[in-house]
Wavefront OBJ file of the C-alpha trace (Angstrom):
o trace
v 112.360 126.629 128.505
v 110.682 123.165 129.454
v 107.340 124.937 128.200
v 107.693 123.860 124.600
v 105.214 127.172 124.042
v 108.070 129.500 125.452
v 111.075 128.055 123.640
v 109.376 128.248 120.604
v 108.426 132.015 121.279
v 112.018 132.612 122.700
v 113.687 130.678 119.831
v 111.793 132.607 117.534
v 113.185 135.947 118.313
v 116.271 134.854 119.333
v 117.148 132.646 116.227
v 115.608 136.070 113.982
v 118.145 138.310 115.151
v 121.037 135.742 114.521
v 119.806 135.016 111.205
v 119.205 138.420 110.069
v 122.157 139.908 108.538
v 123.926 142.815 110.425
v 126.234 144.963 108.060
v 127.856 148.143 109.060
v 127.800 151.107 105.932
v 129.691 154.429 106.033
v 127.389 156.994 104.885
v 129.089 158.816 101.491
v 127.460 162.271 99.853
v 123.742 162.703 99.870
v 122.317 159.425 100.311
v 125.010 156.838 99.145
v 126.559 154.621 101.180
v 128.919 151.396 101.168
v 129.791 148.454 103.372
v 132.431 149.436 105.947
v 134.548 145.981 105.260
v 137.401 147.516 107.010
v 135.725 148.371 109.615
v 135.851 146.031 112.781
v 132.712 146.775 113.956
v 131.561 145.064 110.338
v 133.221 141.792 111.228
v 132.410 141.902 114.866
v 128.981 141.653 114.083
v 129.302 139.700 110.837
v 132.076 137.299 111.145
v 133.488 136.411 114.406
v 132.568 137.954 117.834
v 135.717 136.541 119.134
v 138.320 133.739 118.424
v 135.851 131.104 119.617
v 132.139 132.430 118.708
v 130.564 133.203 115.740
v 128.980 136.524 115.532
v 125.302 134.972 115.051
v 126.152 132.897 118.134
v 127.017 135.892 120.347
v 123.668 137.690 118.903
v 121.318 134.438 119.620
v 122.738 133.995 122.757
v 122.797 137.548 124.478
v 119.300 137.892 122.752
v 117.718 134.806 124.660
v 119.304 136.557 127.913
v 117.261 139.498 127.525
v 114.142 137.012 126.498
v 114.576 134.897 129.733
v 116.216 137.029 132.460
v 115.489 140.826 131.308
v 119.145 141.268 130.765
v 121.617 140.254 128.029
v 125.617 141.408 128.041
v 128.124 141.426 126.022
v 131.671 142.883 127.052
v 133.268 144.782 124.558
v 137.278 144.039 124.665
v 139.263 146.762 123.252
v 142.929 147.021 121.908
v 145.258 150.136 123.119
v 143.936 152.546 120.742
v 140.195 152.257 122.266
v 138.839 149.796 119.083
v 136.348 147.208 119.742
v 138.445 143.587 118.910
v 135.961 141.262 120.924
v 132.494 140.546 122.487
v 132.360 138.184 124.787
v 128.876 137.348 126.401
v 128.687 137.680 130.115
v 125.724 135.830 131.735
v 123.014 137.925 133.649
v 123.395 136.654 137.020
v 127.203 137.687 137.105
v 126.139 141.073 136.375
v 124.905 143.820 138.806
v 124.066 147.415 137.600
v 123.150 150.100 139.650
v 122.735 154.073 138.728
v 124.498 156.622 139.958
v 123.082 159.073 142.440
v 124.302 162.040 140.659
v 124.758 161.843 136.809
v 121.672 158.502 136.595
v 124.477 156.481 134.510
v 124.959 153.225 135.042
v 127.665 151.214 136.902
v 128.098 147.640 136.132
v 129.917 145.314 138.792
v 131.150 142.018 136.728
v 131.128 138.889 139.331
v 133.895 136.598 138.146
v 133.863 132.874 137.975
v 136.315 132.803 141.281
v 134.502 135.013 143.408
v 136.184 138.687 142.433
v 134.219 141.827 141.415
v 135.361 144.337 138.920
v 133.717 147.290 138.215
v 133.017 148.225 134.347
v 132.170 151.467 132.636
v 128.261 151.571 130.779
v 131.077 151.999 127.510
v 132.055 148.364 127.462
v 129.198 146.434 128.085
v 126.235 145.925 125.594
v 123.219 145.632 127.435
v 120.375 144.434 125.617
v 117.109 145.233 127.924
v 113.579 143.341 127.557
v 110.988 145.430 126.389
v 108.871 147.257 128.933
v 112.097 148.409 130.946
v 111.617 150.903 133.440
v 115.067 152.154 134.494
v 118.645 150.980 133.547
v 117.678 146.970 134.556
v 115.591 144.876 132.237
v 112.802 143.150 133.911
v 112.547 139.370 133.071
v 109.125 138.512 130.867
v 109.194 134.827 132.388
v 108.721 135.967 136.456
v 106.266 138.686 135.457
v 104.651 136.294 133.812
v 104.931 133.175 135.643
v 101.814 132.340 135.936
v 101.107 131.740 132.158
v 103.588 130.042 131.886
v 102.958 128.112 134.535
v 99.826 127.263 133.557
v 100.670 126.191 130.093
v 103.124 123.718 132.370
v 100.561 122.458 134.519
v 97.838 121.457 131.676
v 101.119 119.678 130.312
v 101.724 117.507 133.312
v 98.145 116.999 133.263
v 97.948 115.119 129.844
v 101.602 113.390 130.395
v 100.098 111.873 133.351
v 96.549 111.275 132.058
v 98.380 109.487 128.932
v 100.547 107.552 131.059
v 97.576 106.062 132.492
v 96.577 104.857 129.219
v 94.428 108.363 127.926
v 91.747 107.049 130.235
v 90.520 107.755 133.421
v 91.038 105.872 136.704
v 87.822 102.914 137.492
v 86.696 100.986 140.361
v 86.002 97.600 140.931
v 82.751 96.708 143.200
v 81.725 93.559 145.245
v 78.772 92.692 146.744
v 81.099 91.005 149.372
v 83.046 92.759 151.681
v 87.194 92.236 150.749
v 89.123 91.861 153.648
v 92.552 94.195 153.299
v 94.803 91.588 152.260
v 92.437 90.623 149.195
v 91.280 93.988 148.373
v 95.053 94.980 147.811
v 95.865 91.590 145.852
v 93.406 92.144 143.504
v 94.180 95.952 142.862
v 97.830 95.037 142.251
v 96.586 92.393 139.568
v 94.224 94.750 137.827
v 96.787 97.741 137.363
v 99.367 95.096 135.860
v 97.622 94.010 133.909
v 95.329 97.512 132.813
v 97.467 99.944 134.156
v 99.690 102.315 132.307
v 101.287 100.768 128.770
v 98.458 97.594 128.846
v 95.732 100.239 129.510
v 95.351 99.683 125.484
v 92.097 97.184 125.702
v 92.071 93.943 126.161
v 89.573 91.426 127.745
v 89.245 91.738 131.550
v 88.486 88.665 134.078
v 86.535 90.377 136.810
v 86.196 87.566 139.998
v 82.891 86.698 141.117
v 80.405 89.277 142.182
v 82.969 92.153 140.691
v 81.921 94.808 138.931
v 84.076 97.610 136.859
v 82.572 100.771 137.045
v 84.820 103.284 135.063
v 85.139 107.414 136.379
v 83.902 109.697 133.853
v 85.975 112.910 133.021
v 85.482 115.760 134.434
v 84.427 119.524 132.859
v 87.615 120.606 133.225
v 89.513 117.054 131.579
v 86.585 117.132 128.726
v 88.238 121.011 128.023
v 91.760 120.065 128.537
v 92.372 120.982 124.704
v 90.479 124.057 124.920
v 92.873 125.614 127.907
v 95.851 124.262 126.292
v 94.952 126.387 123.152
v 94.486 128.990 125.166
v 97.943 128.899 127.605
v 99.619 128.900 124.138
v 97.835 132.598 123.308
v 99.123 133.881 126.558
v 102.502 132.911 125.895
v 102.066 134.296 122.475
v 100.867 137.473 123.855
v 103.979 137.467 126.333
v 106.273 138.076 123.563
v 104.084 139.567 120.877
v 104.204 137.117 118.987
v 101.813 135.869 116.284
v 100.384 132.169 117.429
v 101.412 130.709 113.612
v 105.229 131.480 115.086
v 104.275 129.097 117.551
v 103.270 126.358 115.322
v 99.457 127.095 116.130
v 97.768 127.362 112.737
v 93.816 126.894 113.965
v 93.325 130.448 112.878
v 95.712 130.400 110.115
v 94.299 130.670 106.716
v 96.260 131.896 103.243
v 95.666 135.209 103.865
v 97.158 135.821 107.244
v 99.788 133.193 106.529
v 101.093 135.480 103.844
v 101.421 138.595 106.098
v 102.970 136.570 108.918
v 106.326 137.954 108.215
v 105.588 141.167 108.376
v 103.202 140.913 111.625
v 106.266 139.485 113.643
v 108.929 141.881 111.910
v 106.492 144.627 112.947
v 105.312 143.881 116.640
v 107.973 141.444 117.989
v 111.166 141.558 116.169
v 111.546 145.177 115.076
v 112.181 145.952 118.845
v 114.596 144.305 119.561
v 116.697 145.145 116.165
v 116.079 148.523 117.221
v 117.830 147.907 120.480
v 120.870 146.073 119.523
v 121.437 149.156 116.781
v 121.008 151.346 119.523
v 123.720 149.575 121.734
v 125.825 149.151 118.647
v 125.928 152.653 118.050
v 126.329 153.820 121.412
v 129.308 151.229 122.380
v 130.853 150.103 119.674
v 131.351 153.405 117.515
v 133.112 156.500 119.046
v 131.546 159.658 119.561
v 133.625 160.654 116.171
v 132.570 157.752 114.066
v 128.579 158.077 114.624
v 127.529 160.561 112.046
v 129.657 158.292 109.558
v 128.983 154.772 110.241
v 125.741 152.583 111.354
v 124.813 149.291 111.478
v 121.630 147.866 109.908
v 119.965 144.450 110.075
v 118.728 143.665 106.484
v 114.923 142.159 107.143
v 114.204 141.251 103.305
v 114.654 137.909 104.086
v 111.161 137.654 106.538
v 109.225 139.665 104.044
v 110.379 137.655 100.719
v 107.183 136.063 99.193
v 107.036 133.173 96.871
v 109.162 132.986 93.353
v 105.739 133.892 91.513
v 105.220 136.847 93.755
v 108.270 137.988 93.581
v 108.753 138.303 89.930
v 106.044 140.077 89.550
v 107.056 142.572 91.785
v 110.733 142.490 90.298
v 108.978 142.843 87.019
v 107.756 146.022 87.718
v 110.245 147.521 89.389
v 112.358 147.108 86.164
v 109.844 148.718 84.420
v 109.156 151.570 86.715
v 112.813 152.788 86.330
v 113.381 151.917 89.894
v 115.825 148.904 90.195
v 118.555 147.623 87.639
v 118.638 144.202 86.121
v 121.869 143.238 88.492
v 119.778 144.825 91.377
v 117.284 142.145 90.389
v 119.954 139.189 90.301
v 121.306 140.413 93.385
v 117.944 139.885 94.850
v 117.948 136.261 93.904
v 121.180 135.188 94.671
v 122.500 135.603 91.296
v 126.063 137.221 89.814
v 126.017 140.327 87.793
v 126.070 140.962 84.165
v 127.994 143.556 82.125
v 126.005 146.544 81.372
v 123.278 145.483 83.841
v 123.771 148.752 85.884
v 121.969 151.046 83.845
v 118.256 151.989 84.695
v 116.050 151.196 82.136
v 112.384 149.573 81.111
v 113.396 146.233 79.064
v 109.703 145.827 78.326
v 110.183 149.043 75.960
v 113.365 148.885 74.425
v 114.752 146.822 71.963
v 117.939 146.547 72.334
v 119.535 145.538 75.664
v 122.286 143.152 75.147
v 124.832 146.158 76.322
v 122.208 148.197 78.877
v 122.743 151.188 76.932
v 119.468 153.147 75.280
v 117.925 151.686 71.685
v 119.697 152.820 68.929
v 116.222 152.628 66.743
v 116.698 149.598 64.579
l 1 2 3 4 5 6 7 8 9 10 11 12 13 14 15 16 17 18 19 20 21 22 23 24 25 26 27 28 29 30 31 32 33 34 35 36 37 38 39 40 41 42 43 44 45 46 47 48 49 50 51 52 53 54 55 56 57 58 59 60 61 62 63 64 65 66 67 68 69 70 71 72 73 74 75 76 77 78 79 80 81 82 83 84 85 86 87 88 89 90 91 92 93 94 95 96 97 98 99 100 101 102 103 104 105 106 107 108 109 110 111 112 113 114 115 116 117 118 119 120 121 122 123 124 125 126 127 128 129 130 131 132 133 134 135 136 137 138 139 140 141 142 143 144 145 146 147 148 149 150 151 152 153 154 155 156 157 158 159 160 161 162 163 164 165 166 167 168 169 170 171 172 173 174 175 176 177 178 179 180 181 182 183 184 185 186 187 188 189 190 191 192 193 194 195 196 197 198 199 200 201 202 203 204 205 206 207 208 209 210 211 212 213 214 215 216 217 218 219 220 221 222 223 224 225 226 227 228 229 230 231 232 233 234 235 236 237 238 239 240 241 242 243 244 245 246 247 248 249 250 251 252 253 254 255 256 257 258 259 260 261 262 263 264 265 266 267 268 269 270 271 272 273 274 275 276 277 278 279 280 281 282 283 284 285 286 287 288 289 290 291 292 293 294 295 296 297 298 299 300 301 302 303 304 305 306 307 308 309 310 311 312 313 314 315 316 317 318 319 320 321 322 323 324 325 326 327 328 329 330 331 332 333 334 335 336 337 338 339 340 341 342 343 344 345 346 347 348 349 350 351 352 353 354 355 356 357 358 359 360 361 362
């Protein structure tokens, strides 16, 4: 995370899924559905993991597990009756998971802080896996791809040390005479106080007699230092799927791919791993009798809202296609309800919608 390229990719993701709202619904008849408030699964994931940790927290922080080590965890504490009351993240290096010979399930073994093991059944631990997992362990993106990363690290050193020394490169000073040791190093020391490092700003240099400064050109590879920094950022990028604007590169940015952003990371890095925490969700936190009746979804309208002027025009004519209701709208933009704003209806064609009922011709 001291590559400021991988935070920001990490972060990205990570700070997505915690923002993103995740409400559980009960499915009703046909397609309806409502927010299962009373469920605890709903404020699990919404409210409070446990006593001490927000439920965006927990998400962010098992989420940058799986971006960093492979692996995320979350232990699922249940009361008596076999509910879910608590997640509680486990880091990955206290966890070991092997598969069983027989069946292929897996077999977690917690490591505690004093030393103990206990084992835990695959039904209490969410396990959030990086993409590309072959098999029941995640692998972690940052060793299979060390050497980006590393190189992004090493071009960074590069310049820190480069602009420590002033943003210039190293010179020598010639005689004609021959310096003895004892002057040559005198004479060094003096010049690097007083050009070296902070004072390497200009300045008017005394140069003894029969000294010359002749200063050390840069080299291909310090003339292009920009160039491979640019492109260590697009292999980061790449790492994570993720589009280089997310990473606060904007060189090939213009207004029209800025607009579609949202939807380019929703679509190749995010949506993945939404679609595994639902996928844990359903499997661990919901019993085998509560699946075909309850589901949790993480509501994504939030990436994909455009601006105000954008969005009124689409609001616009979704009233008038019949399709959403004029509270629909407000609840789109944050706003309460109004009485008799549930009724579908085209307000650029009738005249009289004070009570959202039809026109009664006058």
């Amino acid at each position: 995370m001291a590559c400021t390229a991988l935070r920001c990719a990490v972060e990205s993701i990570a700070e997505s899924v915690a923002t993103l709202p995740a409400v559980t619904y009960e499915r009703g008849s046909g397609d309806s559905r409502t927010r299962a408030t009373d469920h605890p699964v709903f404020d699990l994931l919404r409210h409070e993991a446990n006593p001490w940790t927000p439920a965006n927290m927990l998400l962010e922080a098992v989420t940058r597990d799986a971006l960093l080590w492979g692996n995320g965890y979350a232990l699922v504490v249940r009361d008596g009756a076999g509910t879910p009351r608590e997640l509680h993240r486990i880091h990955p290096t206290r966890v070991d998971v092997t598969a069983d010979e027989t069946t292929g399930e897996p077999k977690y073994t917690i490591t505690e802080p004093g030393g103990q093991q206990r084992a835990v059944i695959w039904q209490d631990l969410v396990h959030i896996r990086a993409p590309g997992t072959v098999g029941i362990k995640g692998q972690s993106p940052v060793i299979e791809c060390r050497e980006a990363i590393g190189l992004c690290l090493t071009i960074e050193r590069h310049v820190a040390k480069l602009f420590g020394r002033g943003g210039r490169p190293a010179g020598a000073l010639r005689f004609k005479t021959k310096l003895g040791n004892e002057v040559a190093t005198r004479i060094k020391a003096s010049w690097q106080s007083a050009f070296g490092g902070e004072n390497a700003g200009g300045g008017t240099a005394v140069l003894e007699e029969d000294a010359e400064y002749q200063p050390i050109q840069l080299s291909s590879v310090d003339a292009q230092t920009l160039e491979l920094w640019a492109f260590s950022v697009l292999e980061i990028a790449r790492i994570y799927r993720v589009p280089p604007a997310m990473l606060m590169d904007f060189s090939r940015a213009t207004w029209t791919n800025a607009e579609t952003g949202g939807q380019q990371f929703l679509s190749y890095a995010l949506q993945r791993w939404l679609d595994v925490w639902t996928g844990e969700i359903r499997l661990k936190l919901f019993k085998p009798d509560e699946r075909d009746r309850f589901y949790t979804e993480f509501l994504t309208d939030a990436l994909l809202r455009s601006d105000f002027a954008t969005r009124a025009t689409a609001y616009g004519k979704y009233r008038s296609m019949g399709v959403m209701t004029a509270n629909e709208v407000r609840a789109g933009l944050n706003l309460p309800p109004l009485p008799g704003g549930d009724v579908l209806q085209n307000p650029f064609t009738t005249s009289n919608t004070s009570t959202g009922g039809p026109t009664d011709g006058k």
